[in-house]
Each structure stands twice: as structure tokens, then as C-alpha cells.
FIRO-712293 format. One record per atom (N, C-alpha, C): x, y, z. Coordinates in Angstrom, 1 decimal. Layout:
# residues N
{x X y Y z Z}
...
This chain:
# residues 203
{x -18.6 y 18.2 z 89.9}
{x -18.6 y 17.5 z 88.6}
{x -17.2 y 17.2 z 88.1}
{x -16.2 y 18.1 z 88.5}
{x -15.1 y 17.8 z 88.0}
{x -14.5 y 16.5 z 88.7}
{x -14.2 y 16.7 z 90.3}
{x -13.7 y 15.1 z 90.6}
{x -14.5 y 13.8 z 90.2}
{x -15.8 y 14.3 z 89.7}
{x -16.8 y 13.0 z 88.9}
{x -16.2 y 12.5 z 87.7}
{x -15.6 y 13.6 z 86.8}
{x -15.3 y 13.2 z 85.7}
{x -13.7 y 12.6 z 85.8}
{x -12.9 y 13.2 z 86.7}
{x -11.4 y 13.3 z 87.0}
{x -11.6 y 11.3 z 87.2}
{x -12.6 y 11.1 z 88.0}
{x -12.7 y 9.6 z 88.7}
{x -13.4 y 8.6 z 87.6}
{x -13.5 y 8.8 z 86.7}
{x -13.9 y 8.5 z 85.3}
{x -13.2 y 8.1 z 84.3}
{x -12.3 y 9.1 z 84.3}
{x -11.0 y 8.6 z 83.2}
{x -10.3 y 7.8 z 82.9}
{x -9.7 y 7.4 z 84.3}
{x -9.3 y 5.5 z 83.8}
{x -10.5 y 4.8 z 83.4}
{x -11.8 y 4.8 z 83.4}
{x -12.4 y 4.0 z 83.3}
{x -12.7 y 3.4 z 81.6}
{x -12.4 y 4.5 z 80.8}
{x -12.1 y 5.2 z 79.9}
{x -10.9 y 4.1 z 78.4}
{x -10.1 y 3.7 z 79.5}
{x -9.2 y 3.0 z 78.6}
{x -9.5 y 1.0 z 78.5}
{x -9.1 y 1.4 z 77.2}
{x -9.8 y -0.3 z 76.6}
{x -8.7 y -1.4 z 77.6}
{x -9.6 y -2.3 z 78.2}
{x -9.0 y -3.3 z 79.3}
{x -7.7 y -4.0 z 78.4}
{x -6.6 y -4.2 z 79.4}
{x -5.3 y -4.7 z 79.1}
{x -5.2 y -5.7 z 78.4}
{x -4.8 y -5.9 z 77.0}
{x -4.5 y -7.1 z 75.7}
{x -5.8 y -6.9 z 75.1}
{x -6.6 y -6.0 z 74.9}
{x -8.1 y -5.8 z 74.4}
{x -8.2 y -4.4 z 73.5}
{x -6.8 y -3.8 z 73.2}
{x -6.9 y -2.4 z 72.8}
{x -8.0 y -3.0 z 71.0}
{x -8.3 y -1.7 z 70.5}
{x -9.4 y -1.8 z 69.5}
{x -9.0 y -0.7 z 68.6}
{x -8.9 y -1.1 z 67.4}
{x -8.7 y 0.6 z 66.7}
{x -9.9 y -0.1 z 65.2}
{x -9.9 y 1.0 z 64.2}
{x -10.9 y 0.8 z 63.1}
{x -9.6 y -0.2 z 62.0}
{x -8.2 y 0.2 z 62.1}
{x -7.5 y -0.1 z 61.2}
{x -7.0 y -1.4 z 61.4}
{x -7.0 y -1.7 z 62.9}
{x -6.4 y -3.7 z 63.2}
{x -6.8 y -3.7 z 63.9}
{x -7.6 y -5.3 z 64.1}
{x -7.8 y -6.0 z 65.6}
{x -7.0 y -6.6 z 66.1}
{x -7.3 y -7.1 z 67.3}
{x -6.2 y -8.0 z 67.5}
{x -6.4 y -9.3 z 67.5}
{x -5.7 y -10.3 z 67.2}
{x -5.8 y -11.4 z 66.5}
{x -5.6 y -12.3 z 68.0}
{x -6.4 y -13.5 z 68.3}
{x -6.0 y -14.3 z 69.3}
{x -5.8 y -15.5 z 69.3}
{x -5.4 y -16.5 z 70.0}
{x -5.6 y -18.4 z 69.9}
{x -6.0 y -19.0 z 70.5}
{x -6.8 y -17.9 z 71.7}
{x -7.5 y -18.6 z 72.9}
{x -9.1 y -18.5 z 72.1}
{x -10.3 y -18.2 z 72.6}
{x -11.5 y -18.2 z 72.5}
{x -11.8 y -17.4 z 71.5}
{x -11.0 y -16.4 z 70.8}
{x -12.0 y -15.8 z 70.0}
{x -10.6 y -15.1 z 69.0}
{x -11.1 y -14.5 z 67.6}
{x -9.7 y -14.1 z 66.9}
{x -10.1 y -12.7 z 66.8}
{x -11.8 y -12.3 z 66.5}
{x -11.2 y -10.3 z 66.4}
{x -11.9 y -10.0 z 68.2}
{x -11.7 y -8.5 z 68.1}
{x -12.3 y -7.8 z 68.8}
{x -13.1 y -6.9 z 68.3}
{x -14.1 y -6.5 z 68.4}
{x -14.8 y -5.8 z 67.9}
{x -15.4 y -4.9 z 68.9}
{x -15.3 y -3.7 z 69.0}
{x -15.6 y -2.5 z 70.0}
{x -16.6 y -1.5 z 69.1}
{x -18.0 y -1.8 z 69.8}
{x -19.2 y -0.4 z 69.8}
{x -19.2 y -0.3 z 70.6}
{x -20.0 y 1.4 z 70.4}
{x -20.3 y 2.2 z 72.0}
{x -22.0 y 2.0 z 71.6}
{x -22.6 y 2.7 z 72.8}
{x -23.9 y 3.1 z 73.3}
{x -24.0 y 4.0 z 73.2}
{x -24.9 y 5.3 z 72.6}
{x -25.3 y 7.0 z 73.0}
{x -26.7 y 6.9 z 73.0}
{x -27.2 y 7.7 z 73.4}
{x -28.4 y 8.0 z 73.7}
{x -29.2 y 8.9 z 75.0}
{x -30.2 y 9.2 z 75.2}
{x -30.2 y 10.1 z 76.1}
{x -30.4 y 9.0 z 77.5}
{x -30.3 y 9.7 z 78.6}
{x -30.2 y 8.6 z 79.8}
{x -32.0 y 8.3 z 80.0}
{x -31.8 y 7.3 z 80.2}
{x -32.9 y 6.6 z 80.8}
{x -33.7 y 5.7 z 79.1}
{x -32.7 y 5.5 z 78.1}
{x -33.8 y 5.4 z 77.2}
{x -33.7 y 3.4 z 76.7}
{x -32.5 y 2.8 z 78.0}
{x -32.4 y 1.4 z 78.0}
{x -31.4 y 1.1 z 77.3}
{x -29.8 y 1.9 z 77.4}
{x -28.3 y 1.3 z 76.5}
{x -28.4 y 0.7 z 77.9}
{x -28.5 y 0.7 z 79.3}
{x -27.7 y -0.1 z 80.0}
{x -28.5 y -1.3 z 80.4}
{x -30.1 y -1.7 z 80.0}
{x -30.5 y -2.4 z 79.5}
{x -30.5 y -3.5 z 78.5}
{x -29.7 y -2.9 z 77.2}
{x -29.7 y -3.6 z 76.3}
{x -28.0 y -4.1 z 75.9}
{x -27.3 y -3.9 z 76.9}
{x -26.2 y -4.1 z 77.4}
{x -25.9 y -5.3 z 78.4}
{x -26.6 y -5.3 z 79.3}
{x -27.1 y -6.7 z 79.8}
{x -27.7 y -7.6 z 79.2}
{x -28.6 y -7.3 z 78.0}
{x -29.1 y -8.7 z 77.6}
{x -28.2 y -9.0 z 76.4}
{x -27.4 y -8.1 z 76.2}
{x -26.2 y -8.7 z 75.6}
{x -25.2 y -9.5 z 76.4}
{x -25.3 y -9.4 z 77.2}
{x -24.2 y -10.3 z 78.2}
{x -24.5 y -11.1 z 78.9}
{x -25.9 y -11.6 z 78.6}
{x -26.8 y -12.6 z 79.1}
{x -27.9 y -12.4 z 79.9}
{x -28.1 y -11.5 z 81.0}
{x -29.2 y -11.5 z 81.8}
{x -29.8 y -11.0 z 81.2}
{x -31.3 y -11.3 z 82.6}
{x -32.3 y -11.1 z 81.9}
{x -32.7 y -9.7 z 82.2}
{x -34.0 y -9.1 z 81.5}
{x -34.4 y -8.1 z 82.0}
{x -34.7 y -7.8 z 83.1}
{x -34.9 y -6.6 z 84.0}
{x -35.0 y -5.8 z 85.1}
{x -35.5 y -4.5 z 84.9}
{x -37.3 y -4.8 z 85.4}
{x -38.0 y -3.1 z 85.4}
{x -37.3 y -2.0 z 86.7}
{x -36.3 y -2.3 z 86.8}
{x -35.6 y -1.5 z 87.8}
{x -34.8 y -0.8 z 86.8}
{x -34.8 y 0.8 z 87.4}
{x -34.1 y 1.6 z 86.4}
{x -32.5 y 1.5 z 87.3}
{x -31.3 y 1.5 z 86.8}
{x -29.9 y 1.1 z 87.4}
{x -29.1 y 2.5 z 86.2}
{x -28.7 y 3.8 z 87.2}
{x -28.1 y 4.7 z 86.3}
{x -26.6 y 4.3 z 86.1}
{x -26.2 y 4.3 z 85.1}
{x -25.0 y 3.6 z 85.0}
{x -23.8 y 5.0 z 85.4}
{x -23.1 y 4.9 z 86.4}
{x -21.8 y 5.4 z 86.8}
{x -20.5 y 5.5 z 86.0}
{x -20.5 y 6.2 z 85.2}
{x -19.3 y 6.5 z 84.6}
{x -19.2 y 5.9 z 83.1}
{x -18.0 y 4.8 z 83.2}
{x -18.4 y 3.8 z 81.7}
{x -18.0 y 2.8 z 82.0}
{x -19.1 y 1.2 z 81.5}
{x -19.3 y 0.3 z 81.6}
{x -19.0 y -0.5 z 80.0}
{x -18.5 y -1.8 z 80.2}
{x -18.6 y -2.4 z 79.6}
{x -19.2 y -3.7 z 79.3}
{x -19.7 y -4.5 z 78.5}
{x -19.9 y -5.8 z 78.7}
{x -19.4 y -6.4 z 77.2}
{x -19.2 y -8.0 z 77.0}
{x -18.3 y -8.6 z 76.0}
{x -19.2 y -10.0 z 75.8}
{x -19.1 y -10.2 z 74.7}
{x -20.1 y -11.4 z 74.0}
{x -19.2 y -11.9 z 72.6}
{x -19.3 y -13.2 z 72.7}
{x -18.0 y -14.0 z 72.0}
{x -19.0 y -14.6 z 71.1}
{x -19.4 y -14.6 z 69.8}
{x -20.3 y -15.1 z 68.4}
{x -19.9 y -16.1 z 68.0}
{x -20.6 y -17.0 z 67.9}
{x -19.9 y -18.0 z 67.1}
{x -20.8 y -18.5 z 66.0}
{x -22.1 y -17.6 z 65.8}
{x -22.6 y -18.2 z 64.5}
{x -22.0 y -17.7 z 62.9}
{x -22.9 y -18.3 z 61.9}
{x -22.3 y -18.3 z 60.3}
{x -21.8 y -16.4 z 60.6}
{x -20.9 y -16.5 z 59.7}
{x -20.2 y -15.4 z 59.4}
{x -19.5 y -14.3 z 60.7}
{x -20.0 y -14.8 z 61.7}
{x -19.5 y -14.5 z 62.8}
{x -18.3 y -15.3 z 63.8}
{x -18.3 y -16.2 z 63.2}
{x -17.4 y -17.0 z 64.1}
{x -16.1 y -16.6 z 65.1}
{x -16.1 y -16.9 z 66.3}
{x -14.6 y -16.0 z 66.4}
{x -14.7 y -14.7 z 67.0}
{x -15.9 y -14.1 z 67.0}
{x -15.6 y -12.6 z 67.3}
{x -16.4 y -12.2 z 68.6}
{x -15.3 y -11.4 z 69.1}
{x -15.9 y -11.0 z 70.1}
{x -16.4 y -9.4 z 70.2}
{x -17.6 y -9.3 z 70.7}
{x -18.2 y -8.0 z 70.8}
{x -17.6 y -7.4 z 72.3}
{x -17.0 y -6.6 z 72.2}
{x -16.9 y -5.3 z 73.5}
{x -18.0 y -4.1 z 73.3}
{x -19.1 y -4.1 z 74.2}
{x -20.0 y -2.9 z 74.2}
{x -19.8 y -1.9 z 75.4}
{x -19.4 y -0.5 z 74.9}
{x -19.1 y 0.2 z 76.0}
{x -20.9 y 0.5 z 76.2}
{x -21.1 y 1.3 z 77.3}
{x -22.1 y 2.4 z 78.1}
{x -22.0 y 3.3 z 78.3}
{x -22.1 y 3.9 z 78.6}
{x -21.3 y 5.5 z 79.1}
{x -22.6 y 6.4 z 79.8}
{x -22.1 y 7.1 z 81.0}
{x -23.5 y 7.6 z 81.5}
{x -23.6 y 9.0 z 80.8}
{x -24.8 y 9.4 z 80.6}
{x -25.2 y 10.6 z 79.9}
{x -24.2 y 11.7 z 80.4}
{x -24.3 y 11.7 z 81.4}
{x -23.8 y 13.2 z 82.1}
{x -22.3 y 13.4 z 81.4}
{x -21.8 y 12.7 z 81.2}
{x -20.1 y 12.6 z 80.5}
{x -20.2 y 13.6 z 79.5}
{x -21.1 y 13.1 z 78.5}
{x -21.3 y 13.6 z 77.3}
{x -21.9 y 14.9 z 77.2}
{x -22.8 y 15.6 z 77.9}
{x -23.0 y 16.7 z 78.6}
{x -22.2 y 17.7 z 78.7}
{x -21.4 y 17.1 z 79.4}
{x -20.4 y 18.2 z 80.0}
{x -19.6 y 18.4 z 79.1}
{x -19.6 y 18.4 z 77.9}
{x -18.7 y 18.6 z 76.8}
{x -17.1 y 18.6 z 76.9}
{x -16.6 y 17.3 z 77.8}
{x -15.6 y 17.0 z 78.5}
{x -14.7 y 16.0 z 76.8}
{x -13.9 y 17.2 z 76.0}
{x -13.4 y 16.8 z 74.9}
{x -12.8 y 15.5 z 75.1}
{x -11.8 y 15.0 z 75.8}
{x -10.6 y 13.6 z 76.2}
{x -11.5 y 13.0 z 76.5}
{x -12.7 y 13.0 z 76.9}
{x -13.8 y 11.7 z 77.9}
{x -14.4 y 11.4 z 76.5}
{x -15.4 y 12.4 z 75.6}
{x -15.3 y 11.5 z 74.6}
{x -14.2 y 11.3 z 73.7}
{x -13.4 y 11.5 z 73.1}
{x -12.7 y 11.4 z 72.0}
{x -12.2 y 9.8 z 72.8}
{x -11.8 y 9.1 z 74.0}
{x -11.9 y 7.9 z 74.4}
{x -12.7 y 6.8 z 74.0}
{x -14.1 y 7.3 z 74.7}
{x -15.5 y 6.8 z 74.9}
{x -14.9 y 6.6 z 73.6}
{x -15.3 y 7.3 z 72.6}
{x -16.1 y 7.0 z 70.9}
{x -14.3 y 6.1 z 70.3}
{x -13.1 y 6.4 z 70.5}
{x -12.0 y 6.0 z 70.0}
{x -11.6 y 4.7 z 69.6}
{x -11.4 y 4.1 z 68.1}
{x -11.4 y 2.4 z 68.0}
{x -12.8 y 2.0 z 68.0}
{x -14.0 y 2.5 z 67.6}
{x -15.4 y 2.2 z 67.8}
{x -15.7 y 1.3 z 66.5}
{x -16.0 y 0.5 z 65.8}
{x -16.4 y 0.6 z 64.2}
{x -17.9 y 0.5 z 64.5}
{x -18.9 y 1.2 z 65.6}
{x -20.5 y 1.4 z 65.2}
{x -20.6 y 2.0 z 66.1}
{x -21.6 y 3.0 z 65.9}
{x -22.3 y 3.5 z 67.0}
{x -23.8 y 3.2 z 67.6}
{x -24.6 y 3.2 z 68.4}
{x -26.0 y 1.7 z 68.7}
{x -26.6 y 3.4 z 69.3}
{x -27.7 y 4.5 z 68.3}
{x -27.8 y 5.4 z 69.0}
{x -29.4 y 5.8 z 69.6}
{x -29.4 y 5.0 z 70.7}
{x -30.4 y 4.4 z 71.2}
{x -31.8 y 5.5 z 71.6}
{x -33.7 y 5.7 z 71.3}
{x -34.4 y 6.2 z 71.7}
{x -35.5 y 5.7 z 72.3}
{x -36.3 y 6.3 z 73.3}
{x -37.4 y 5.8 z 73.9}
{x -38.3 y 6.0 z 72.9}
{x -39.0 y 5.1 z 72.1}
{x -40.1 y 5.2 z 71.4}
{x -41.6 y 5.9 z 72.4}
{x -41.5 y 5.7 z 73.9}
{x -42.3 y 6.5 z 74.3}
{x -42.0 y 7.8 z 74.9}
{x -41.0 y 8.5 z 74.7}
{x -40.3 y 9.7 z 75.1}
{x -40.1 y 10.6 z 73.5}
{x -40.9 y 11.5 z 73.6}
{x -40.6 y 12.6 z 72.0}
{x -39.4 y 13.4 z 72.5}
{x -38.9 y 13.6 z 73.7}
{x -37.5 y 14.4 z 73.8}
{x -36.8 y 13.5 z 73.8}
{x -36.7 y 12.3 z 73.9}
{x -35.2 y 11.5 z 73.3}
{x -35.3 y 11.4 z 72.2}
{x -36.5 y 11.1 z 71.5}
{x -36.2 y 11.6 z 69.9}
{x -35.6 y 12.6 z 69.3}
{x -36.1 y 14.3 z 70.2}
{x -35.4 y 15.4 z 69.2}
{x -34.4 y 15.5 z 69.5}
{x -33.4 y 14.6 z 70.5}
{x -32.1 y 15.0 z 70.7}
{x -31.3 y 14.2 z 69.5}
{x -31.8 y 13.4 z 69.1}
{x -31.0 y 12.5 z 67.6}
{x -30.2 y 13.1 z 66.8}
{x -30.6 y 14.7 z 66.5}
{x -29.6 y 15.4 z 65.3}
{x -28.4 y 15.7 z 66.3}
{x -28.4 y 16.2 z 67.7}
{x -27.5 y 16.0 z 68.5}
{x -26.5 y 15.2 z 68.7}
{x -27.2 y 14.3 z 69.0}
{x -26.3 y 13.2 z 69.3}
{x -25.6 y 12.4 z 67.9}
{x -25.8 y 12.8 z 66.9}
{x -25.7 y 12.2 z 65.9}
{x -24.2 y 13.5 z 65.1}
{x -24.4 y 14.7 z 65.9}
{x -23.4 y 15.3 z 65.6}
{x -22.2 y 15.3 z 66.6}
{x -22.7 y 14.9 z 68.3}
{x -21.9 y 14.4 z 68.7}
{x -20.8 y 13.4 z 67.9}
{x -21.5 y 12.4 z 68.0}
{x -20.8 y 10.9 z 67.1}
{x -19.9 y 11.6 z 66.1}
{x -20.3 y 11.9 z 65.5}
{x -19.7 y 12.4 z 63.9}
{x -18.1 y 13.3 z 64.3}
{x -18.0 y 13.7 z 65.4}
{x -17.1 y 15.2 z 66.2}
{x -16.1 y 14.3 z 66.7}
{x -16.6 y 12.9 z 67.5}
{x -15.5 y 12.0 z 67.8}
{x -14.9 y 11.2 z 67.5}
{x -15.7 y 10.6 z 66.3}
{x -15.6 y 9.2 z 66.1}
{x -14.6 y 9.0 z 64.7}
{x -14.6 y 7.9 z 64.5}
{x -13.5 y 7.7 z 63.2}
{x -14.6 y 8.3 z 61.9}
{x -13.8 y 8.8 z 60.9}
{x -14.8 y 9.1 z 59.4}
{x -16.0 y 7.7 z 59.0}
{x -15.3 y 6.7 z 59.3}
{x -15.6 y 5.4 z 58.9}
{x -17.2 y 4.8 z 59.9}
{x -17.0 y 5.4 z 60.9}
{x -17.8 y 4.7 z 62.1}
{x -19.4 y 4.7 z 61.3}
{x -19.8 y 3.3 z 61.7}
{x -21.3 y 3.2 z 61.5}
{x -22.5 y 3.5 z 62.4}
{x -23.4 y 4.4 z 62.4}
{x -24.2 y 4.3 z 63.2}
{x -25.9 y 4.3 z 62.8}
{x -26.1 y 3.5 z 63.7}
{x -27.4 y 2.4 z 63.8}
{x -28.4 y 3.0 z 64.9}
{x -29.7 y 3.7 z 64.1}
{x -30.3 y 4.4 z 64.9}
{x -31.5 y 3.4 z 65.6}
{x -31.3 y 3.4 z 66.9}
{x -32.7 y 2.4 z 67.8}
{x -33.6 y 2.6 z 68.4}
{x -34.9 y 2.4 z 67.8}
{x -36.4 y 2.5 z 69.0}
{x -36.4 y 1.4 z 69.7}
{x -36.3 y 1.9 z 70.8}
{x -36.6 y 1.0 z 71.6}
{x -38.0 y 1.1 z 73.0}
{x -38.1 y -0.1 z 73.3}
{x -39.2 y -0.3 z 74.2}
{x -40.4 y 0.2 z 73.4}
{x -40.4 y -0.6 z 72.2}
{x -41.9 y -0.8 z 71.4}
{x -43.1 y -2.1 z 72.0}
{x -42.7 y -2.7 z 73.3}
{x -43.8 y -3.1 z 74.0}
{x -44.5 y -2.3 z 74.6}
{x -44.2 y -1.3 z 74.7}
{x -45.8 y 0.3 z 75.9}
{x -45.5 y 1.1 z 74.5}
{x -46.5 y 1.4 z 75.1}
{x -47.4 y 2.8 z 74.5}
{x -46.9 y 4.0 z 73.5}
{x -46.2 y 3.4 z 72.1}
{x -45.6 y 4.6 z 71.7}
{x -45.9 y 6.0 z 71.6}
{x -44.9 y 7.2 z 71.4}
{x -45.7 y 8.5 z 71.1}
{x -44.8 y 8.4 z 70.0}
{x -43.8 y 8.0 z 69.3}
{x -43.0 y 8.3 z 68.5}
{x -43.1 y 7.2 z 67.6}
{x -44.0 y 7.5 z 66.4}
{x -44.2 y 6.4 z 65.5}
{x -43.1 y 6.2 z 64.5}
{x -42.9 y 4.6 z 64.2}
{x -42.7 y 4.1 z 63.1}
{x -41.7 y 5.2 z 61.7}
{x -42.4 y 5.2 z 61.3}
{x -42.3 y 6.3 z 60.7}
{x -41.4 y 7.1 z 61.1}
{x -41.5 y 8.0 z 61.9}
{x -40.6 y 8.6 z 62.5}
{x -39.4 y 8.4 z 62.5}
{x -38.6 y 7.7 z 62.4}
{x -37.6 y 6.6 z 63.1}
{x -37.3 y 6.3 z 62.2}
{x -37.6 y 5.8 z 61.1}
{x -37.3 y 5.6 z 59.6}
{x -36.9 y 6.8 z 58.4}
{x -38.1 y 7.9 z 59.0}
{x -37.6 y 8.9 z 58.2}
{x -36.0 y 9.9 z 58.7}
{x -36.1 y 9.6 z 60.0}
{x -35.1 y 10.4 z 60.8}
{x -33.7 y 9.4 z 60.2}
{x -33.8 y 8.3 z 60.5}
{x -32.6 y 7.7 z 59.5}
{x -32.5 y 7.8 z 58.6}
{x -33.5 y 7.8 z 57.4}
{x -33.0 y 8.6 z 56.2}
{x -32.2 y 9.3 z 55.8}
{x -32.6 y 10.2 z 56.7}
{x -32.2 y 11.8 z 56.8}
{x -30.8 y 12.0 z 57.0}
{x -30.7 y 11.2 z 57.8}
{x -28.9 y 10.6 z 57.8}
{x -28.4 y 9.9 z 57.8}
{x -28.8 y 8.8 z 56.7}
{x -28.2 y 7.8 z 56.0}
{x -27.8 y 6.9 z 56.5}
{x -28.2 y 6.6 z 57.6}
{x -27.7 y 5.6 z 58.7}
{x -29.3 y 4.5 z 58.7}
{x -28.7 y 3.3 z 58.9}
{x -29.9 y 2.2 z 59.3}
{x -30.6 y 2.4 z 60.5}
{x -32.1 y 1.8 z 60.7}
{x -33.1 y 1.9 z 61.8}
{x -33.7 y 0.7 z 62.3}
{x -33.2 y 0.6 z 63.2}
{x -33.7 y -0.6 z 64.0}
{x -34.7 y -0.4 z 65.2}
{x -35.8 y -1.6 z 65.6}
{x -36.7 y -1.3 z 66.6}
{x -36.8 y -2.3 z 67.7}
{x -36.5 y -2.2 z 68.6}
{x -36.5 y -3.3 z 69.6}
{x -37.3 y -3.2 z 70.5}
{x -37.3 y -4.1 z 71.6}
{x -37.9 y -4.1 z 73.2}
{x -37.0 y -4.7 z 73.8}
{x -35.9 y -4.3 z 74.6}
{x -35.2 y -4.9 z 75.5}
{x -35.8 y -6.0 z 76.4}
{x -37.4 y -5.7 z 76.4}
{x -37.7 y -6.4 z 77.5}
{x -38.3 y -7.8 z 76.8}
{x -38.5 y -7.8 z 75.5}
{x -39.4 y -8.8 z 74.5}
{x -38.4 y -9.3 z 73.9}
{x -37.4 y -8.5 z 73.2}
{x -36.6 y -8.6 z 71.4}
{x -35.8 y -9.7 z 71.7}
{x -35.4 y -10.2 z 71.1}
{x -34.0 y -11.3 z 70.8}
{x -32.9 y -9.9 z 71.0}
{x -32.2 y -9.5 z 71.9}
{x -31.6 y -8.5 z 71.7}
{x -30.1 y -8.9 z 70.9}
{x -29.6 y -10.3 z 71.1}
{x -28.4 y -11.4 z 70.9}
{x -28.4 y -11.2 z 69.6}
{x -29.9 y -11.5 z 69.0}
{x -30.1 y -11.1 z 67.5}
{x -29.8 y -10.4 z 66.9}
{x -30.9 y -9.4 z 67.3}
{x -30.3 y -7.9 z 66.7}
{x -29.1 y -7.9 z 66.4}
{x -28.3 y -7.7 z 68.0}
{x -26.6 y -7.2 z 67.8}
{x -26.0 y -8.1 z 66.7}
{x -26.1 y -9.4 z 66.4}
{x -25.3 y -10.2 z 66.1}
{x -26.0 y -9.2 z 63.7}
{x -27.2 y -8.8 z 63.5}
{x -27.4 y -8.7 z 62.5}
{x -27.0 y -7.5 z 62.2}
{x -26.6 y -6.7 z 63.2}
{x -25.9 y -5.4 z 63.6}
{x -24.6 y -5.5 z 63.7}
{x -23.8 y -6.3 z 63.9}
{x -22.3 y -7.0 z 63.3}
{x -22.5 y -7.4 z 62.0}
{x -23.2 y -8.5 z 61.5}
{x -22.7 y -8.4 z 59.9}
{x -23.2 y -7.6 z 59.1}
{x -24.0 y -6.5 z 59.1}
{x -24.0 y -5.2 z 58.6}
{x -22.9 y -4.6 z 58.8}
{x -22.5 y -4.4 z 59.8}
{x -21.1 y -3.6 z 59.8}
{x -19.9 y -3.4 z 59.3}
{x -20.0 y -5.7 z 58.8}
{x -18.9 y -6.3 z 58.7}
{x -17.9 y -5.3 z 57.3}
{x -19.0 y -4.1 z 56.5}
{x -18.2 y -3.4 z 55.5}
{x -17.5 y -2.7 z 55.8}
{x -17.1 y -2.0 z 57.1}
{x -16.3 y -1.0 z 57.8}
{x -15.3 y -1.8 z 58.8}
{x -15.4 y -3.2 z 58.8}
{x -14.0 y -3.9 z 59.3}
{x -12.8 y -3.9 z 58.1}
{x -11.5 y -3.8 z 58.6}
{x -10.3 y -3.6 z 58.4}
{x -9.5 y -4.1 z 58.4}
{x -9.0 y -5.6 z 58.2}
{x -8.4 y -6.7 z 59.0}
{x -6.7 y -6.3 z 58.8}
């Protein structure tokens, strides 16, 4: 596990002329003016690296694909109140976060303004790990960070209703969103998931 995580760590740093913080973006003249960097959490298998691709265009895939280390993908907006900006979405594979490897997240989450903290609506153990992961977040991330709690894969058979999901956000004062990676407008979502956010940008 250790040379897993050792071979991880560059992967870790925001790509060259793309750095991200909560306090400045960076300003550009080519295709787009901010940067905007969320992460993914959630337990593995519950569709961040699913819903990560159909943010970057492809289409869905009932093939499960464990994601190696951390991945990113980037989406440039150009509708009302959006214009100009471009989304960086990290991934990160479960096991990182696991290993309570302090520098792997304090990266991962570093420069974040949202967190996307994703559950299998047909899985009740991705649900109880939410107060977890939700303390995770809070341990790394800036004071400011938003996080946006998600059911996802509400096309099969839920065990984890509605309700649920709504009251669990409550509970931590954070918004609840419900998707299907494999149905939803995912482009949507993210994009009403940016201008929600837009009160924790910093220009």
C-alpha cells in the first residue's frame, strides 16, 4: 500500500498554469476566464467516476472501471451566468482516503470551492458512511467549502428513500441532489451546482 500511495502523489498536484485556490482564480484570454476546482467523495463503487465522464462528455458505461489513484476531467460553460468558466472535477479512488494518508488528502480536498458527496441510492452502507465522509471533508477542506450531498442511480430499485437524503442534508446543512448517471442531464445538474455555489467564489 505504501508504494501505491508513494505512486499517487504526483498525481495529486493541480496540472501546470491550472493551480486553484478558494481566494483567486486564475484569470485567462484563451477559452475560458475562471477555473473552478471540485472534488468527488463518496464510497467506491457508488458512480463519482461515472458521473465524471458524463461530465466530460461520454456516454454511460454499465461496466464498472475502478479508478487508480486521482483522475481528473474539465468542462468549459458557457451558458447565462456561467460564461467563461471552466470546471476541473477531481476523482479520487476510495482506498486513498482510507488509509488516512494526511498530504494525500489535504491535496485531493486543497483549492476545492465544493464538495459532490456522492451515494448509491441502492446501497444502505453508502448511505451510513455520509456522517463520515462528511467529517472527512470538513478535516481537509477550506472553512468555506460547499458540499452537495448526491443520490444517485434512482433509475433501479431503491432501498434508501427520498426522504432519507433530504433529512440527512438537513442535518448538515448542506443541499441534496438526486440523479441517474445513466438517465439525468448530468451537464445540468453540475452546471446548477456551479451557480449555487457561485456564493463561495472569491474573485
Amino acid at each position: 500500500m505504501g508504494n501505491f500511495l508513494n505512486a499517487c502523489k504526483s498525481q495529486l498536484s493541480t496540472p501546470q498554469n491550472e493551480q486553484t485556490s478558494t481566494s483567486e482564480f486564475n484569470k485567462h484570454n484563451d477559452d475560458y476566464n475562471y477555473l473552478i476546482k471540485i472534488v468527488l467523495a463518496g464510497d467506491k463503487m457508488v458512480g463519482k467516476s461515472q458521473f465524471a465522464q458524463r461530465i466530460s462528455g461520454k456516454s454511460f458505461s454499465e461496466q464498472y472501471k475502478r479508478t487508480i489513484g486521482v483522475e481528473f476531467c474539465s468542462k468549459i460553460f458557457n451558458e447565462k451566468e456561467l460564461d467563461g468558466v471552466k470546471l476541473q472535477l477531481w476523482d479520487m479512488d476510495s482506498r486513498l482516503s482510507n488509509t488516512s494518508s494526511i498530504p494525500l488528502n489535504q491535496q485531493y480536498y486543497k483549492g476545492a470551492i465544493a464538495v459532490l458527496l456522492l451515494y448509491d441510492v441502492t446501497n444502505r452502507e453508502s448511505y451510513d458512511s455520509i456522517d463520515n465522509w462528511i467529517t472527512e471533508i470538513k478535516k481537509y477542506s477550506n472553512p468555506n467549502v460547499q458540499i452537495y450531498l448526491i443520490g444517485n442511480k434512482i433509475d433501479l430499485p431503491r432501498i434508501v428513500e427520498l426522504n432519507d437524503g433530504t433529512q440527512k442534508a438537513e442535518q448538515h446543512g448542506i443541499r441534496y441532489f438526486e440523479v441517474s448517471c445513466k438517465e439525468s442531464d448530468i451537464c445540468q445538474a453540475m452546471a446548477d451546482i456551479l451557480r449555487d455555489s457561485k456564493k463561495s467564489w472569491i474573485f
